[in-house]
C-alpha positions as CSV (number, residue, x, y, z in Angstrom):
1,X,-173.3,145.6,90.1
2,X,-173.0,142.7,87.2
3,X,-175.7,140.3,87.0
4,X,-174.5,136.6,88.6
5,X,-176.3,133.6,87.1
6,X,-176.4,130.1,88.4
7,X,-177.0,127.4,86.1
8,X,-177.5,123.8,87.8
9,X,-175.2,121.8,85.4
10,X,-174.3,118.4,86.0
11,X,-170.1,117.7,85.6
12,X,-170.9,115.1,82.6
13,X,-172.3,118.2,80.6
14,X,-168.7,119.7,80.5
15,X,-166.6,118.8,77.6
16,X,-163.8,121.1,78.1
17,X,-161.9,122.5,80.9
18,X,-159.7,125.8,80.9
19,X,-156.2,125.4,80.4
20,X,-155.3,126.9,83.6
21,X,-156.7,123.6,85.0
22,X,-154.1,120.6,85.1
23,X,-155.2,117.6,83.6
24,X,-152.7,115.3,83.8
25,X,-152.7,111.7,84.0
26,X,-150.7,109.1,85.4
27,X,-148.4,107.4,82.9
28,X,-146.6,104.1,83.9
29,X,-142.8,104.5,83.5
30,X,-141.9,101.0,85.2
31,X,-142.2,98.6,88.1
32,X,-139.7,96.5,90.5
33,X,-140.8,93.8,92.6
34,X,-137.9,92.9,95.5
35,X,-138.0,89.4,96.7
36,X,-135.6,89.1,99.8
37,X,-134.1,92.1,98.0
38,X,-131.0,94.2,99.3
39,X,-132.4,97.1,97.1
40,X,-134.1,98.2,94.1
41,X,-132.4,100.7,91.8
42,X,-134.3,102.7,89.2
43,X,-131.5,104.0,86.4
44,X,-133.6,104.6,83.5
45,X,-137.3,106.2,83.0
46,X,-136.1,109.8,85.0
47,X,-136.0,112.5,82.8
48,X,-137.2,115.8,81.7
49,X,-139.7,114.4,79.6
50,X,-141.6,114.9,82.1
51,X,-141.8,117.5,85.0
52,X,-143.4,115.1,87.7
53,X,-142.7,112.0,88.9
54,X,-144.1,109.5,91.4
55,X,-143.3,106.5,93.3
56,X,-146.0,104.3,94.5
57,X,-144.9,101.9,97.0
58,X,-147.0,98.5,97.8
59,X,-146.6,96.0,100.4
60,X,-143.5,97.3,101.6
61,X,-142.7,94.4,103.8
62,X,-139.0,94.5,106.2
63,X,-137.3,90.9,106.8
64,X,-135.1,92.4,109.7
65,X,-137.7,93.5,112.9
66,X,-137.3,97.9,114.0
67,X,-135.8,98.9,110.4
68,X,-136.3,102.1,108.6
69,X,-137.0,102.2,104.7
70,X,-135.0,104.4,103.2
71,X,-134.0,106.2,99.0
72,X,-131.0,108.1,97.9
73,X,-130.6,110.2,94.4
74,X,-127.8,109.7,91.6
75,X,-127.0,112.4,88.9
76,X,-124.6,109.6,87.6
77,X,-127.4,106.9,86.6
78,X,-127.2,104.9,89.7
79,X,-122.9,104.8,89.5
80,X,-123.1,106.2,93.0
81,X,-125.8,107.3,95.3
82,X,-125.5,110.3,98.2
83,X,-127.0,113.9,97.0
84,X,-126.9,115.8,99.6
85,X,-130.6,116.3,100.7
86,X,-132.1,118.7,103.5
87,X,-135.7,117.4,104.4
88,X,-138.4,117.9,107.6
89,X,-140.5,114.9,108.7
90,X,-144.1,115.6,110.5
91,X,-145.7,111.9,111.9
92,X,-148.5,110.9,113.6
93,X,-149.6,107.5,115.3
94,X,-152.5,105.0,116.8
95,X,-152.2,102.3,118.6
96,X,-154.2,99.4,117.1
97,X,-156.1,98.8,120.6
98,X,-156.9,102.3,120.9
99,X,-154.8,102.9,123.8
100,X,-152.3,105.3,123.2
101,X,-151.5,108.0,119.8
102,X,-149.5,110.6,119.6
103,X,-149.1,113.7,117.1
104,X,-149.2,115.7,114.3
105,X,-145.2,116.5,115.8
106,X,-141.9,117.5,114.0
107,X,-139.6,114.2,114.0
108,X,-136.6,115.8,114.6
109,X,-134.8,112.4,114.9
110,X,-135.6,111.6,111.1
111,X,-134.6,114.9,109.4
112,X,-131.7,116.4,107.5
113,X,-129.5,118.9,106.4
114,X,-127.4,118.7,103.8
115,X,-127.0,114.9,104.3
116,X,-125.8,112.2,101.8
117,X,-126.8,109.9,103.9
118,X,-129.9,108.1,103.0
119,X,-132.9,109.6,103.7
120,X,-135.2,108.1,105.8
121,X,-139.0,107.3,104.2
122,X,-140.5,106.0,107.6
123,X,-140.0,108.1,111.0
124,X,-138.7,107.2,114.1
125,X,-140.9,105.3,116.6
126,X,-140.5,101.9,116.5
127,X,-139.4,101.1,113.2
128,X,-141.0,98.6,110.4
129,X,-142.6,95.8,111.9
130,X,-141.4,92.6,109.8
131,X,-144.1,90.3,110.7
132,X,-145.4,88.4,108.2
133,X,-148.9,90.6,107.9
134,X,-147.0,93.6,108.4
135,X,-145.4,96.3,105.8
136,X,-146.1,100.1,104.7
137,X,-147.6,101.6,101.4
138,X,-147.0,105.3,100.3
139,X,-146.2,107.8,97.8
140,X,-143.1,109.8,96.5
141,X,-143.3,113.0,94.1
142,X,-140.5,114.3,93.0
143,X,-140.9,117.4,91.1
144,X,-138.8,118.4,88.0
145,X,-135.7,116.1,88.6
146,X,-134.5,116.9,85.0
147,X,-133.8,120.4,85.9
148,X,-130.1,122.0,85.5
149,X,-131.4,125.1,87.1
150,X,-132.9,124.1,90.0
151,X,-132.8,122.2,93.1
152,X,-135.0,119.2,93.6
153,X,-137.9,119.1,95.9
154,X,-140.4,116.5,96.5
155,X,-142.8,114.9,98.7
156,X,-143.7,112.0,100.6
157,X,-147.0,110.5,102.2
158,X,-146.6,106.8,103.6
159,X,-148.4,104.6,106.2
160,X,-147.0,101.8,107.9
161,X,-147.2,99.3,110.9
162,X,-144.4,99.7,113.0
163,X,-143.3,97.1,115.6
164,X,-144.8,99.0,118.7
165,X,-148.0,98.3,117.0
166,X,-149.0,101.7,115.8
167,X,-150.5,102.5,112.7
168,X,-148.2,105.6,111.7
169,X,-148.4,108.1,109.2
170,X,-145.6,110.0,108.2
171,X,-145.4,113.5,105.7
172,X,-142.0,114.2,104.5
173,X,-140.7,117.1,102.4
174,X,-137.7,118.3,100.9
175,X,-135.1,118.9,98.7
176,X,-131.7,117.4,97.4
177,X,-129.4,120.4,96.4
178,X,-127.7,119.7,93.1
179,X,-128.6,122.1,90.3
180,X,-127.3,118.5,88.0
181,X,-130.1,116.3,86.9
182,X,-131.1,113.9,89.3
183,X,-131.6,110.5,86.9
184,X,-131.5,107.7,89.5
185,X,-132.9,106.3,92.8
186,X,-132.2,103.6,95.1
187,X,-134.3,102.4,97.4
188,X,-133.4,100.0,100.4
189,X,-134.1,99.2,104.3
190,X,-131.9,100.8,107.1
191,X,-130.5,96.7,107.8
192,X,-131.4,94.0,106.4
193,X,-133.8,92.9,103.0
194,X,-137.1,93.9,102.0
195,X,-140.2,92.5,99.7
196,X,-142.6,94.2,97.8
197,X,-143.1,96.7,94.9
198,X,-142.4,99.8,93.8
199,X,-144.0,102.2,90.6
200,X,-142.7,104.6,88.8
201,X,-145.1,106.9,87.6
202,X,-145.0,110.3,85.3
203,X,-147.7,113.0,85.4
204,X,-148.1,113.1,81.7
205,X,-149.9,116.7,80.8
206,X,-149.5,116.3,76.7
């Protein structure tokens, strides 16, 4: 039986990590801030430069009352929107006087298959909230959208106040099926105009 030893080393002492641990970081691509926006359109930055992306969304705030917030992909740069997409929505709620919750459950009323409809980013329950202290934050991670091989799969983790006044958290996953390189997303509210901003973020690993 080999020897095991222990050695009580503090993380600052390491100065170099094995390259079978990531260390990406994240690497600012752009921003959009909507203002009474219809949407908000990102046509450049996508690419295989990287293998990662990320949206961060801040202060997502509705101006119509029970609205969804929703994206679509382009492999055209943004000429047209509507890849079809096949995705799976788990949420979860509280309400903010601790009287009711619901969840971890399947949102079968937010999913998809093989859609080019817009996919939905919130999940059904109430919809945004569009009171003035109201909005949602989250992220988006799309993985490899570059590719000419392979579909395109991400993820999604976002919070929001809905009008039923529930804190609700939603975790999205899936995939839009096009083997073309996705190079473009739109982003937009089910009715109506939106405020806020919106990241676009690489995981840079060079």
């Amino acid at each position: 039986m080999p020897l095991i030893k222990y050695n009580n080393q503090s993380l600052s002492s390491i100065t170099t990590l094995p390259a079978s641990i990531p260390t990406g970081k994240l690497k600012l691509i752009s921003s959009q801030t909507a203002s009474n926006s219809a949407s908000i359109s990102f046509t450049t930055g996508l690419n295989s430069t990287y293998k990662v992306y990320r949206f961060v969304f801040v202060n997502i705030h509705a101006r119509t009352d029970r609205v969804e917030f929703e994206f679509q992909a382009s492999t055209n740069g943004g000429s047209s929107y509507g890849v079809a997409c096949t995705n799976t929505i788990v949420r979860a709620a509280h309400n903010e006087s601790g009287s009711g919750q619901f969840g971890p459950e399947y949102d079968s009323q937010m999913d998809s298959a093989q859609s080019t409809s817009y996919v939905r980013l919130t999940s059904a329950g109430g919809g945004i909230s569009n009171d003035s202290d109201h909005g949602e934050g989250g992220i988006l991670t799309l993985f490899n959208p570059a590719s000419t091989v392979y579909v395109k799969h991400f993820i999604h983790d976002i919070n929001y106040y809905n009008d039923d006044v529930y804190s609700q958290r939603g975790l999205h996953a899936g995939y839009f099926n096009t083997t073309s390189a996705i190079n473009a997303f739109n982003f937009k509210m089910s009715s109506g105009n939106f405020d806020g901003t919106i990241y676009l973020y690489a995981i840079d690993n060079s």
